[in-house]
C-alpha positions in Angstrom: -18.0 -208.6 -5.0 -15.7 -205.6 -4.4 -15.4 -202.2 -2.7 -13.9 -199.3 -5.1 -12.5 -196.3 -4.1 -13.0 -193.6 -7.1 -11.7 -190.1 -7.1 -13.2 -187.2 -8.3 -12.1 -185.5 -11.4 -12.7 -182.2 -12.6 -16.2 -183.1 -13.4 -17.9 -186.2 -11.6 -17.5 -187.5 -8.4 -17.2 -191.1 -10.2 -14.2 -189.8 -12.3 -11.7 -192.4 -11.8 -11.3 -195.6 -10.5 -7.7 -195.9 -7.7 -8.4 -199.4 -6.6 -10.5 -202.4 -5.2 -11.1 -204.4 -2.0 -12.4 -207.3 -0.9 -12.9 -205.8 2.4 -14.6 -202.0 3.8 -12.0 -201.8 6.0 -9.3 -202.2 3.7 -10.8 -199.7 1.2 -11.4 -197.2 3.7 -7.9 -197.0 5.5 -6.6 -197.0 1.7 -8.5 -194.1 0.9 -7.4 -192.0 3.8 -4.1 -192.3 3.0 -4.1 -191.8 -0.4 -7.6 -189.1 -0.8 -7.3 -187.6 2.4 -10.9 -186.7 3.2 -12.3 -185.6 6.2 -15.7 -187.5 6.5 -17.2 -189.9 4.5 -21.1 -189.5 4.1 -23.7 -192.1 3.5 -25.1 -192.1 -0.3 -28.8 -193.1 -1.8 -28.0 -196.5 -1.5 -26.7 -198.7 1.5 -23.2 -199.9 -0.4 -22.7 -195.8 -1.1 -20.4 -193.4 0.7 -19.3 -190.2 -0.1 -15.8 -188.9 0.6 -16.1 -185.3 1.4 -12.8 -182.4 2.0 -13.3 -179.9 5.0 -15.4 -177.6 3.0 -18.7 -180.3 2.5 -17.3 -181.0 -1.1 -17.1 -184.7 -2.5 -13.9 -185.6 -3.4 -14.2 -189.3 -3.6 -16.8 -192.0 -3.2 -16.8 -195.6 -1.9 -18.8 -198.0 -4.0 -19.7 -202.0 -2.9 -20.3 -203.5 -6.6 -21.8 -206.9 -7.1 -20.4 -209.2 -10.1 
């Protein structure tokens, strides 16, 4: 059970993996650091979160994944 932290590629939001957590709060002070976004907006599901840039756009997403 992990949080992932993708970043968007030129294409899809889900373009490539940076890293995994154990823990949300871990993943999400990561990904400011290293995405920079400026909100992160709830997906379709409950363990989904959006990472958006000043202009609405996703940059990013937050993903909980269950092994």
């Amino acid at each position: 059970m992990m949080w992932e932290i993708w970043q968007a590629n030129n294409r899809y939001i889900q373009g490539k993996r940076i890293k995994k957590f154990k823990l949300k709060e871990d993943a999400v002070e990561y990904a400011k650091k290293n995405i920079k976004y400026k909100r992160m907006v709830k997906g379709e599901t409950k363990n989904e979160f959006y990472l958006e840039d000043k202009g609405g756009l996703p940059i990013g997403m937050l993903i909980y994944k269950e092994k």
